[in-house]
C-alpha positions in Angstrom: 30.4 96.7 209.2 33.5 95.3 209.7 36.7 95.9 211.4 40.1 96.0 209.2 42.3 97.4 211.9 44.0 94.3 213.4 44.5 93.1 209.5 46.1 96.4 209.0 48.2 96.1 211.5 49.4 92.6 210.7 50.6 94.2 207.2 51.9 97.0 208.9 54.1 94.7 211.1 54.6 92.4 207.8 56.1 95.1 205.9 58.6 96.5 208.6 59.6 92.7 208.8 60.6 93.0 205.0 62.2 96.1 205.1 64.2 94.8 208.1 65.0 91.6 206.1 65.8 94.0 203.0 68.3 95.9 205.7 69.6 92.9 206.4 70.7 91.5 203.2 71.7 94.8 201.7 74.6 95.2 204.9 75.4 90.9 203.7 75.9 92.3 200.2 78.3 94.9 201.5 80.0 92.3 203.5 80.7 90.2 200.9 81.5 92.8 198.6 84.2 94.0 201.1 85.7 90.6 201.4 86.0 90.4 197.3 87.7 93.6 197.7 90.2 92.7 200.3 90.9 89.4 198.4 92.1 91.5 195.1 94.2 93.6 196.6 95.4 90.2 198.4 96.2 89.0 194.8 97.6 92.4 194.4 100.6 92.1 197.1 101.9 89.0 195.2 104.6 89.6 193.0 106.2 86.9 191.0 109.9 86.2 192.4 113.2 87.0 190.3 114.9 84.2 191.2 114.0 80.9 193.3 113.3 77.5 192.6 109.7 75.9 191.4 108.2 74.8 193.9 107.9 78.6 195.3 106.6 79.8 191.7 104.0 76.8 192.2 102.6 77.4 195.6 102.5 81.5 194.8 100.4 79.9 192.0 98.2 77.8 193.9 97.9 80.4 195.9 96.4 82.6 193.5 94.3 80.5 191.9 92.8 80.0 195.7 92.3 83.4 196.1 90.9 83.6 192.6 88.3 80.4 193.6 87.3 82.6 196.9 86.5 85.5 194.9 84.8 83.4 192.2 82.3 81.8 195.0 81.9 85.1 196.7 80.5 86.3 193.5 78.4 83.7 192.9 77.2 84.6 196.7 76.9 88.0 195.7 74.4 86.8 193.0 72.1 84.9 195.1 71.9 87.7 197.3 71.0 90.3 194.9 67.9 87.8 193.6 66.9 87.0 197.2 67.1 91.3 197.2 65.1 91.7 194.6 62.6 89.1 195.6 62.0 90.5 198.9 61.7 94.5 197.3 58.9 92.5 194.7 57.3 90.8 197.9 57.4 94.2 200.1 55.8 96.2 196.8 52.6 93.4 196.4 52.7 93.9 200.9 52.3 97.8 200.6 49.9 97.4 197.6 47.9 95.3 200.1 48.3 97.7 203.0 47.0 100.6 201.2 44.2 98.8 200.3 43.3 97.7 203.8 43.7 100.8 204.8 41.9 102.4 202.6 39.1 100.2 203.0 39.4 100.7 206.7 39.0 104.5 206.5 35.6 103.4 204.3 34.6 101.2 207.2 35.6 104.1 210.0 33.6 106.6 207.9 30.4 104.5 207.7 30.4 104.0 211.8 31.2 107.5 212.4 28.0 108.5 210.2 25.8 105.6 212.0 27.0 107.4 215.2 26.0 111.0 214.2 22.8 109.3 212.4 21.7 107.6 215.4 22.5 110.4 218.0 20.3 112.7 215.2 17.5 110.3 216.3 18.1 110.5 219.7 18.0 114.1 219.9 15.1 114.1 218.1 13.2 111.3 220.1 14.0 113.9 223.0 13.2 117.0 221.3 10.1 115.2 220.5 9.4 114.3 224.3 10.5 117.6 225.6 7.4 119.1 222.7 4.7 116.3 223.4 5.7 117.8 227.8 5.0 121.1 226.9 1.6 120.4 225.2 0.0 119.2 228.0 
């Protein structure tokens, strides 16, 4: 007979370590998608001056266009952490599929001893009941 416990609680600890890691990048996504946020309604506070020379039109351009860059990377970042997401919920769903196995062959494995147990306690009893009878005979 063998003994699954200490494998099942290696998967156990696995899978808490991927819902943690799932925790994790789900509060990074939020991050980030705060910061894009933040950086359109930065984008929102310009206003494009009545009067002034070009050079202040230009750098409220540049500036923009920065600000538009930063949210354009943050979104790519945003991508790569919703397929790292996903990755980790396909890895924790092939983990629990595992686990359940384990476990259930574990409750096979804890069956078969517990009925050894009773079996060979029967015997026992009976190997005494059997030398209490053969006593009394004599």
């Amino acid at each position: 007979m063998r003994d699954f416990s200490a494998l099942l609680k290696i998967k156990k600890e696995e899978l808490k370590g991927l819902e943690i890691e799932i925790q994790r990048e789900n509060q990074k996504r939020d991050s980030v998608k705060e910061d894009i946020e933040n950086l359109y309604t930065e984008i929102s506070k310009f206003s494009l001056p009545k009067s002034g020379n070009i050079s202040e039109i230009n750098a409220l351009k540049e500036s923009v266009y920065l600000l538009n860059e930063e949210i354009k990377r943050k979104k790519d970042f945003l991508k790569e952490i919703d397929l790292k997401i996903e990755k980790l919920k396909e890895d924790y769903q092939e983990l629990s599929v595992e686990y359940e196995k384990i476990k259930y062959l574990n409750e096979v494995e804890e069956k078969k001893r517990k009925e050894a147990k009773e079996e060979k306690e029967r015997k026992e009893l009976d190997d005494i009941a059997s030398i209490l009878f053969a006593r009394r005979e004599r």
